[in-house]
C-alpha positions in Angstrom: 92.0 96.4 138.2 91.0 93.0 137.2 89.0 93.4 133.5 87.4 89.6 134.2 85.2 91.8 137.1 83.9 94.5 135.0 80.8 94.2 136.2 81.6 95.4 139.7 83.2 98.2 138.3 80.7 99.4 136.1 77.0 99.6 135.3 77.3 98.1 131.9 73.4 99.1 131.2 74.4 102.3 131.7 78.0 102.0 129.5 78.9 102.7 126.7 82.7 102.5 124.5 83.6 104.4 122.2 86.5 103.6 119.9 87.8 106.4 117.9 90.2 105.5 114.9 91.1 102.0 115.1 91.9 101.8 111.1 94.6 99.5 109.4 96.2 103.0 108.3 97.7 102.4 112.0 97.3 98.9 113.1 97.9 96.7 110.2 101.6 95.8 109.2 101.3 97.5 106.0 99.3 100.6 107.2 100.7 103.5 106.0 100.9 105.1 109.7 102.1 101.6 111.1 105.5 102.7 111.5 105.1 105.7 112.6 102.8 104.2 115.7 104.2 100.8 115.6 106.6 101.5 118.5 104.4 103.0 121.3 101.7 100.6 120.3 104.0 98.0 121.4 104.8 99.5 124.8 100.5 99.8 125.4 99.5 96.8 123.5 96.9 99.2 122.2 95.2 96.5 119.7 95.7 93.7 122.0 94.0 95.3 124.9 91.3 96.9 122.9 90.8 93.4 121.4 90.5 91.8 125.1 88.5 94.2 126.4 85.7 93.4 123.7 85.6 89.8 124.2 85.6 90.6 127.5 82.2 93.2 127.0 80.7 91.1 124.4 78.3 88.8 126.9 77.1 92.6 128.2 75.0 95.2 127.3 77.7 97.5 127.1 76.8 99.7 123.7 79.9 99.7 122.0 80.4 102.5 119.5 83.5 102.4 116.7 84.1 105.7 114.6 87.2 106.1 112.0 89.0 109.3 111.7 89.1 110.2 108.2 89.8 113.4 106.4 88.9 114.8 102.3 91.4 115.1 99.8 92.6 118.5 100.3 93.2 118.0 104.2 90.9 120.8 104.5 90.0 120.5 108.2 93.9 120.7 108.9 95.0 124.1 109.6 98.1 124.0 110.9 99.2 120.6 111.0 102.1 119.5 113.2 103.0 116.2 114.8 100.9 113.2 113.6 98.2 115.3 111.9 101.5 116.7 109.6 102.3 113.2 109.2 99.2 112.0 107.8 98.9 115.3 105.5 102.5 114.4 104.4 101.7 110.4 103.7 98.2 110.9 102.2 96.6 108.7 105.1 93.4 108.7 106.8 91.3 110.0 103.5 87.5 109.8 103.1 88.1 108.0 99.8 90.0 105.4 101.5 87.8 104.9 104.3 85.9 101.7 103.0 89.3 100.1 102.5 91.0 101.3 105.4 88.4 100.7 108.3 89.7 98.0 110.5 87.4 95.8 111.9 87.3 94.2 115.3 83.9 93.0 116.0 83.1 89.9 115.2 
């Protein structure tokens, strides 16, 4: 799959991306989940990619969406956290508070 020939792939009228939480609480060095992701973030270039891929879509009309993932103080909407939701309970990260400080930008 060559991303330079996205257009013959793809409908980009009809397109839309949607990025779901791409926040420095993961992706910037002192992010308090960077370590945590750091590693198989690495192996997919995750950033990079994602990065690419929207210089790559910004001459399109491709609608391109970005959300957070953010939680309140009490980690309410957790019920039974395990895995990286416990982790972000544990380490206080992702909280609606935060969000203004923690959203990470990548549009230009």
């Amino acid at each position: 799959y060559n991303i330079f020939c996205l257009e013959v792939y793809m409908d980009t009228h009809n397109t839309a991306l949607l990025l779901i939480g791409f926040q420095n609480d993961y992706f910037a060095p002192n992010g308090i989940l960077h370590g945590i992701v750091e590693e198989s973030s690495k192996v997919t270039n995750a950033l990079s990619n994602t990065i690419h891929l929207l210089d790559c879509l910004e001459p399109t009309s491709v609608l391109i969406v970005e959300t957070p993932i953010f939680f309140t103080s009490s980690y309410e909407e957790i019920v039974e956290p395990i895995g990286i939701l416990k982790t972000i309970k544990e380490v206080g990260a992702l909280l609606l508070s935060q969000l203004a400080l923690s959203r990470l930008t990548l549009m230009k």
